[in-house]
N, C-alpha and C positions, 0 to 999 in steps of 0.2 A: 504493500500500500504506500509506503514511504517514499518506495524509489520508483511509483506510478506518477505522485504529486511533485516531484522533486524532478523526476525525469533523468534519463542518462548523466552519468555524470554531474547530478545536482546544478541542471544547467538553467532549472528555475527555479534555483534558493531566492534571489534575491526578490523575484517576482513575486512569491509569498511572503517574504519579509516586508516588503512592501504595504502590500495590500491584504498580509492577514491581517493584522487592528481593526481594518476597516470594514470586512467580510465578518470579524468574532461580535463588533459592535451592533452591526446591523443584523447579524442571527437573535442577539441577545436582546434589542432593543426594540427590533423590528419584526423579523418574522416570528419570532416564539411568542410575543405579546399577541400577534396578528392570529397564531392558529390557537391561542387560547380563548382568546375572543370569541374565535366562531366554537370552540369548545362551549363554552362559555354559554351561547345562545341559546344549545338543544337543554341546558338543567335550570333549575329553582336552586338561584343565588343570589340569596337576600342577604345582605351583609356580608357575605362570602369571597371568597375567590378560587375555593375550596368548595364545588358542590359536591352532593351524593345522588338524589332525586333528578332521573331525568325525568322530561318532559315532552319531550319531542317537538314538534315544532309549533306551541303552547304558545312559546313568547315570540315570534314570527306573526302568528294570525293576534295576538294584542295589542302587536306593534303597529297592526295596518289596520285594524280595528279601532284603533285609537284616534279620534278626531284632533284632536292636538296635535301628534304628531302629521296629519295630513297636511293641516294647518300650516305647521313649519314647513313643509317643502311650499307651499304656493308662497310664504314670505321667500324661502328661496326664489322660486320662480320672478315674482317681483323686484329682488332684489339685482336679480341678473341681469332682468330687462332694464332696468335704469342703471349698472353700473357697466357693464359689457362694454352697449354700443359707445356709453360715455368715453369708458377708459380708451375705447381704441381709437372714437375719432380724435381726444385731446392728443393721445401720445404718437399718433400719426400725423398729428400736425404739428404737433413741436418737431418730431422729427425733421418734415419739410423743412420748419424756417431753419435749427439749428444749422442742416446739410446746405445750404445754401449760405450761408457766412462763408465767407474767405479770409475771416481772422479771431480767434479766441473761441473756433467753434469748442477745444478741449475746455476751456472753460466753463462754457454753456451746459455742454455737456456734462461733467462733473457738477453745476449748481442743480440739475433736473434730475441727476441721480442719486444727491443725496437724501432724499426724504425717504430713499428704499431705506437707507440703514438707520431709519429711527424707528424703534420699539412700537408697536401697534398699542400699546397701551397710553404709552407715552403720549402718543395724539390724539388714542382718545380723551384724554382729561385734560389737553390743551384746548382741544376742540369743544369738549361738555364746559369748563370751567371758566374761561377765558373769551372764544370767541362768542359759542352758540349760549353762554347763560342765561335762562330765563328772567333775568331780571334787567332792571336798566343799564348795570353796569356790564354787561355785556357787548364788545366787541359789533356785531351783527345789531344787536337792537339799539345801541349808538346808533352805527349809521342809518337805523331807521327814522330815530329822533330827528337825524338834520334834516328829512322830508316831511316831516310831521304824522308818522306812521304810527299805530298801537303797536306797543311792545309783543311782543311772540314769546308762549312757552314753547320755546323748541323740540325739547324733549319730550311733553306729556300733552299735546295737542294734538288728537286723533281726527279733526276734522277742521279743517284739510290736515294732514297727515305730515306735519313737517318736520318730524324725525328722519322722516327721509331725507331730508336736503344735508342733515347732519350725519349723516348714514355713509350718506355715497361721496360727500364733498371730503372727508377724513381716508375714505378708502383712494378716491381719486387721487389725493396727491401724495400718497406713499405710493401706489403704484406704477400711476403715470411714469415715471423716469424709468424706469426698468423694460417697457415695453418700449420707451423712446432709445432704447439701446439698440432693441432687437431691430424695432425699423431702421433707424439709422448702418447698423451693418445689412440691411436691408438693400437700401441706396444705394449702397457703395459697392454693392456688387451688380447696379445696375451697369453694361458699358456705354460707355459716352459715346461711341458709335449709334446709338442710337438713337440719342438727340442730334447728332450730327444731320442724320439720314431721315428725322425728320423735318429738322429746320432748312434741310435741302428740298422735302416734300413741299414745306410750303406751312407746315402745323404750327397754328400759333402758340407761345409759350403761355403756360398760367394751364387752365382747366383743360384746352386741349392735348397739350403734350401729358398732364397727368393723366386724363381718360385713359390715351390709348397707348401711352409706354409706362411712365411707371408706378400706376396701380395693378394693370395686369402681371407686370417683374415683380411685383412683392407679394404673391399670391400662395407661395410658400410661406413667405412669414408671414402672414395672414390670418394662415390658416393655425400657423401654431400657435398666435398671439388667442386669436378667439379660444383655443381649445384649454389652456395655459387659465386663461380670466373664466372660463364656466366649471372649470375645475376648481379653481380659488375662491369664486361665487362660491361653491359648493359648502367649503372649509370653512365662512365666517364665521369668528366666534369672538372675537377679542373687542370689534369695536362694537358690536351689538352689547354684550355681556358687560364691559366697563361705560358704555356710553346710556342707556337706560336704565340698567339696576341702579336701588338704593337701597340705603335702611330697610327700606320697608319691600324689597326684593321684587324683584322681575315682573313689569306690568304682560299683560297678557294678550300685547299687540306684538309685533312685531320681534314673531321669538323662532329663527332659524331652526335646523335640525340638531347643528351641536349645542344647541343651547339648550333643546327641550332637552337632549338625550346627555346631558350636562346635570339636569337637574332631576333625572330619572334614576341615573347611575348613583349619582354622590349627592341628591337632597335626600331629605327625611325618610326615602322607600329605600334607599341604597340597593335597589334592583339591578346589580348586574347582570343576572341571567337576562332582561327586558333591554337595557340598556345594549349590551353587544348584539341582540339581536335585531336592533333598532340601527347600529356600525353596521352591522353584515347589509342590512338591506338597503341603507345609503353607500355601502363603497361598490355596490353593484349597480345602483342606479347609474353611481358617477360613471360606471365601466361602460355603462350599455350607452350612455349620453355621448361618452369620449368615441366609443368604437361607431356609434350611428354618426356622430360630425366629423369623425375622421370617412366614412366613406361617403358623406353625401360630399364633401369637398373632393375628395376625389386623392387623398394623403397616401402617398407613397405610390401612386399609377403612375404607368410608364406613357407621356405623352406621344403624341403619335406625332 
């Protein structure tokens, strides 16, 4: 077995020295939590992590019996649809102007990717405490006052619904820059022969040359940018969870699937058997979403 992994002559020691740590961590941390989980799903473990009683597929039909949790996939759903199309036309367009500078583009670029590396918590309580605060002293209802506008509870105002605006504007600009990466190496492997050969055609620059060169050229990252952001859609939890609870805990709008399945597993029922079965049946949705808009895009076919 040794000299199978090691190979003649131990001629891939270093290849596992390498890369065991990172194959031991990811057994440890990722796959063995992952098939305990769906362990996990078929028994009655309340308080546990340790069941006995199985149940069979018991907490599976609860899970989707459960009006609440139904509930959190359409705040999903919602939530995609206002942050998706947002994220990708902003960071498609920053893209644009960045590429188009002929000096300090490194710069630009570095200020539009730093708000990837600030903590998601972090902004949410820049965002709940600072900008979006319900009270006057708030950021956002300042500059309402200079138009002579009524103050807004951002957070606990379900009609009109403007926790959304606090929702997507904090997701928006953590993500933006990271997808303004992926366009940007996007661009640049557009060739310049091709604006060449249309500014010989005759195409005018601005929306024509975008139509019909380089929107089409970036239709691979496109497509991985959309798949990357409904996958991330999928995952919210940090700016929901820190941006609407309080004291008096999680109002009963606007409550994602990790959050319901957040407070199924670790509130007061400590249902793990309910809770991973509720994981098993959102990381399949995510699969079947991922693998159905990988093939209606047409990902990884071989153009003709």
């Amino acid at each position: 077995m040794l000299t199978r992994l090691l190979g003649p002559q131990r001629r891939y020691l270093w290849f596992w020295v390498f890369t065991g740590p990172f194959v031991i961590g990811l057994t440890v941390f990722g796959y063995v939590p992952l098939l305990w989980s769906i362990t996990l799903s078929f028994f009655d473990a309340h308080n546990t992590v340790t069941p006995t009683r199985f149940v069979g597929f018991a907490n599976y039909t609860a899970i989707l019996s459960d009006s609440a949790f139904t509930s959190s996939l359409a705040t999903f759903a919602v939530f995609s649809l206002f942050i998706v199309p947002a994220t990708y036309a902003l960071s498609l367009g920053l893209a644009l102007m960045v590429n188009r500078l002929r000096f300090a583009r490194a710069f630009f670029r570095s200020v539009f990717f730093l708000p990837t590396a600030c903590s998601y918590v972090v902004a949410s309580m820049v965002w709940k405490l600072s900008i979006f605060n319900g009270v006057r002293f708030g950021l956002a209802n300042t500059v309402l006052g200079w138009f002579g506008a009524d103050q807004v509870a951002w957070l606990s105002t379900t009609r009109p619904p403007w926790y959304w605006v606090v929702i997507v504007t904090v997701r928006l600009w953590l993500q933006a820059g990271f997808y303004l990466v992926l366009f940007l190496a996007g661009l640049q492997r557009i060739p310049s022969t091709l604006y060449e050969a249309a500014a010989v055609d005759g195409a005018r620059p601005g929306w024509q040359v975008f139509r019909y060169i380089t929107f089409p050229q970036l239709r691979a990252t496109s497509v991985a940018v959309v798949l990357l952001l409904v996958i991330n859609a999928f995952q919210a939890f940090d700016e929901f969870y820190n941006l609407l609870s309080s004291a008096r805990g999680y109002p009963p709008y606007a409550r994602p699937p990790l959050v319901y399945l957040y407070y199924v597993a670790l509130g007061q029922g400590q249902d793990l058997g309910l809770g991973s079965a509720g994981a098993v049946v959102l990381a399949l949705i995510i699969a079947v979403v991922t693998v159905a808009q990988a093939r209606w895009f047409g990902l990884g076919r071989k153009e003709a």
